[in-house]
C-alpha positions in Angstrom: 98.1 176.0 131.3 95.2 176.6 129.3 92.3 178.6 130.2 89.8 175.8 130.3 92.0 173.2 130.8 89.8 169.9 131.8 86.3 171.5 131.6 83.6 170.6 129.5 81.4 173.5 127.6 78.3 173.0 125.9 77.6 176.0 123.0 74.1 176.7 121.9 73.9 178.1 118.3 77.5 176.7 118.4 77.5 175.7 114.4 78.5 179.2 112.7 79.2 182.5 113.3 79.9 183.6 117.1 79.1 180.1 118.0 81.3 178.7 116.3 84.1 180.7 116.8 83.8 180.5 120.6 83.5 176.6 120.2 86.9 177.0 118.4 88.3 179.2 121.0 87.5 177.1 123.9 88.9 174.3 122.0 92.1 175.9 121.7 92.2 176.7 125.5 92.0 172.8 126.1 87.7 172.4 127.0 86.0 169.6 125.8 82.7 170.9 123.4 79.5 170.1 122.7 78.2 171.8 119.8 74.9 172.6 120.1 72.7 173.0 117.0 70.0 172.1 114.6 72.2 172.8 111.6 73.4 169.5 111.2 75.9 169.8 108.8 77.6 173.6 109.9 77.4 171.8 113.2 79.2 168.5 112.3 82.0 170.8 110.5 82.6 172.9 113.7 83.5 169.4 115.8 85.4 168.4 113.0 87.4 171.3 112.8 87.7 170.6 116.7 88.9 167.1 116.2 91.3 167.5 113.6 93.3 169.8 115.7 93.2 167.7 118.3 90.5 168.9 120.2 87.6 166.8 121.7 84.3 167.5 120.6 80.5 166.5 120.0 78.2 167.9 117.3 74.8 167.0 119.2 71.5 168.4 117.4 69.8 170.3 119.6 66.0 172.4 119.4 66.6 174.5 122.3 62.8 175.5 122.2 62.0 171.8 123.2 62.6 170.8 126.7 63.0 167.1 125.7 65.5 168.1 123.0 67.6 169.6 125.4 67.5 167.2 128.1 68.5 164.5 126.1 71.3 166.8 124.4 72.8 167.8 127.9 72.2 163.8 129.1 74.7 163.1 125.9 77.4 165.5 127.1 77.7 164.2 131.0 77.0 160.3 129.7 80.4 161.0 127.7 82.5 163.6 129.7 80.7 163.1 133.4 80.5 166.5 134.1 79.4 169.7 133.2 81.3 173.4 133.7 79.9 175.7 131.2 77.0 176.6 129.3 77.2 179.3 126.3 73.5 180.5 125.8 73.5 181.5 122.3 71.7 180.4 119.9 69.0 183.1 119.0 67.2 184.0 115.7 66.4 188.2 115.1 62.8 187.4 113.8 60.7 189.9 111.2 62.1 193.1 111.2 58.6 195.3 111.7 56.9 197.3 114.4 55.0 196.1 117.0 51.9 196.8 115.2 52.7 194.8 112.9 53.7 191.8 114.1 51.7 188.7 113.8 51.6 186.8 117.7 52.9 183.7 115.9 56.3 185.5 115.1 56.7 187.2 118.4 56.4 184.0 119.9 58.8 182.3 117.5 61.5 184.6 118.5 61.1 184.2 122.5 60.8 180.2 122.1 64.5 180.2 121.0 65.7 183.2 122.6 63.8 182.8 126.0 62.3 179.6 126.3 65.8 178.4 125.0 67.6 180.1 127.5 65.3 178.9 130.5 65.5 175.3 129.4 69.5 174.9 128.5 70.0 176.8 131.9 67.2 174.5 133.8 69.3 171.2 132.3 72.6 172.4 132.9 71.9 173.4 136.3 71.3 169.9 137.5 74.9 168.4 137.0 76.5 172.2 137.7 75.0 171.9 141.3 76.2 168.8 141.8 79.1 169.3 141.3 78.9 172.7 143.1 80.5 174.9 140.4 79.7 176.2 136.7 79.4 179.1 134.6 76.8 179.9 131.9 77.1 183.0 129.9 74.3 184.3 128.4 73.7 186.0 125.0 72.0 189.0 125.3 72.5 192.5 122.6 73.0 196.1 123.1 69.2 196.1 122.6 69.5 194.1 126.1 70.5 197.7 127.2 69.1 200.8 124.9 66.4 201.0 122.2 66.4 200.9 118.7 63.8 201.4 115.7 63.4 198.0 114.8 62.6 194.1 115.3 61.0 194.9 118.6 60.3 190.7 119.1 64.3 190.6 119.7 64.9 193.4 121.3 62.5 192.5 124.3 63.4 188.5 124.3 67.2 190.2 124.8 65.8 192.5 127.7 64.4 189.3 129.4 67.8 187.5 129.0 69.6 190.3 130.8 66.5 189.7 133.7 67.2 186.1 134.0 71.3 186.5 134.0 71.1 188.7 137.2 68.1 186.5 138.5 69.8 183.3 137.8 73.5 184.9 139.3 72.2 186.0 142.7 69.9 182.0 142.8 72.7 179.6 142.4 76.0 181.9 143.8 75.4 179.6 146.8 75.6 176.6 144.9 79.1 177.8 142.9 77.3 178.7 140.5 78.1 182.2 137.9 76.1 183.6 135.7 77.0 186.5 132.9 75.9 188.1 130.4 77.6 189.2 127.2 75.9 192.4 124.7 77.9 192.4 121.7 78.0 195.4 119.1 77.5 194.3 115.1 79.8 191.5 114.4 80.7 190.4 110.8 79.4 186.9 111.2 77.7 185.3 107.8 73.8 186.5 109.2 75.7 190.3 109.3 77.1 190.0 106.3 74.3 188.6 104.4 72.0 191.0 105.7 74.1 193.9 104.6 73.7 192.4 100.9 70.2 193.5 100.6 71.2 197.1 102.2 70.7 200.0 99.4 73.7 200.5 97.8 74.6 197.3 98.7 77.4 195.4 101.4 80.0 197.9 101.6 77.4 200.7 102.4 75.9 198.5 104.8 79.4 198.3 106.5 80.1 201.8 106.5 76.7 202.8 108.0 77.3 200.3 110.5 80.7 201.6 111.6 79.3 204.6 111.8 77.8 203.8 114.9 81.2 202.4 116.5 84.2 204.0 118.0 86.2 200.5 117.2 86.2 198.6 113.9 83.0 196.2 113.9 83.9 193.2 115.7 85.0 189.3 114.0 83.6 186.7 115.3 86.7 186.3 118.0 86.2 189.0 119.0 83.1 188.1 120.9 84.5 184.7 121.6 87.1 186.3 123.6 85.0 187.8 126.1 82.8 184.5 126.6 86.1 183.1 127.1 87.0 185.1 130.3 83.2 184.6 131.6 84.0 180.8 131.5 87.4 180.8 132.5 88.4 181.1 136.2 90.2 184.2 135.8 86.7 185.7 136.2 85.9 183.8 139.4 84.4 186.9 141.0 82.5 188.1 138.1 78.2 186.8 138.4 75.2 188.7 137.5 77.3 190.9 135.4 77.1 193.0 131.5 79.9 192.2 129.6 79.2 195.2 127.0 81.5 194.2 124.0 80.4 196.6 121.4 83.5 198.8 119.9 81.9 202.2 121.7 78.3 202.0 120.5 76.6 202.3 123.7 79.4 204.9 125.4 78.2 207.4 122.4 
């Protein structure tokens, strides 16, 4: 049987990169997606990809900052599928990469409206149908900066800090009502935002890459690679798993 067999998932930020490859993932472990975006277009291509394998699927755009964006969004997906089972939080942007003194309010505030205020409101919607129905999972985005420090984009680093607050917040409120909730803190992954950035490393992409695996005992993580460990957070086989760091990083924080 497969591992989501029957359950309906909605995937924030679910148009490229990670997103998309966990919508793809829970696809092929039989869930019915929404995909969760305001890319309209890379959004509409994941569900299509969806479809044409003969998946079920809804591209649904979606400003997670706005609480009436959301609502409605979630609305679409139990109107259609009359339930809800999990929520993937993880649409997030990194904001300006400069130190805190340098940081206009306007940008530090930009960065927790999708990457807190997102998370709050997504979980705050889903919530409703998960506890009526008396069971869920949402799985939370945060980083390795959820966990340890680093020298840069400080806006991110803390809005991932608070994500890890809320998981283990959120797990012990609604563990009475069925309810689990996890957070993942991937390592770099080679989605198109990684890759992209390491063109405008000195000495270009490939140097960018090996710095990078520097810092990793593994090979820097695809896409799937992530998706698979959301996967067992929303899957059943981790029925006993809430309020907990899934640290999927190839070694960086072990060092």
């Amino acid at each position: 049987m497969a591992r989501l067999d029957g359950k309906v998932a909605i995937v924030t930020g679910g148009a490229t990169g990670i997103g998309e490859a966990t919508c793809l993932r829970f696809a092929e472990e039989g869930a019915r997606v929404a995909v969760f975006d305001v890319s309209e277009e890379a959004g509409r291509q994941t569900a299509e990809a969806i479809v044409r394998e003969g998946g079920e699927a809804q591209f649904i755009r979606c400003d997670v900052s706005d609480e009436a964006s959301v609502a409605d969004a979630v609305g679409q997906v139990t109107a259609r599928w009359g339930r809800l089972d999990v929520l993937v939080n993880n649409a997030a942007i990194p904001g300006v990469n400069k130190l805190a003194h340098e940081v206009a309010l306007e940008d530090w505030e930009r960065v927790f409206a999708i990457n807190v205020r997102g998370v709050f409101l997504c979980t705050k919607h889903a919530l409703k149908p998960m506890m009526a129905q008396k069971s869920g999972s949402i799985v939370n985005f945060s980083s390795i900066y959820g966990l340890i420090g680093n020298d840069d984009i400080p806006p991110y680093h803390a809005a991932k800090g608070a994500v890890l607050a809320m998981t283990r917040t959120d797990a012990i409120c609604y563990g009475r009502h069925g309810i689990r909730v996890n957070a993942v803190h991937p390592g770099s992954t080679k989605t198109p935002l990684f890759m992209k950035a390491g063109e405008t490393y000195p000495g270009g992409l490939d140097k960018y890459l090996e710095m990078m695996s520097a810092k990793h005992v593994l090979p820097l993580a695809e896409p799937v690679d992530i998706a698979n460990c959301v996967l067992f957070l929303a899957s059943d086989e981790s029925r006993f798993v809430t309020g907990a760091s899934l640290v999927c990083d190839g070694g960086y924080t072990a060092q």
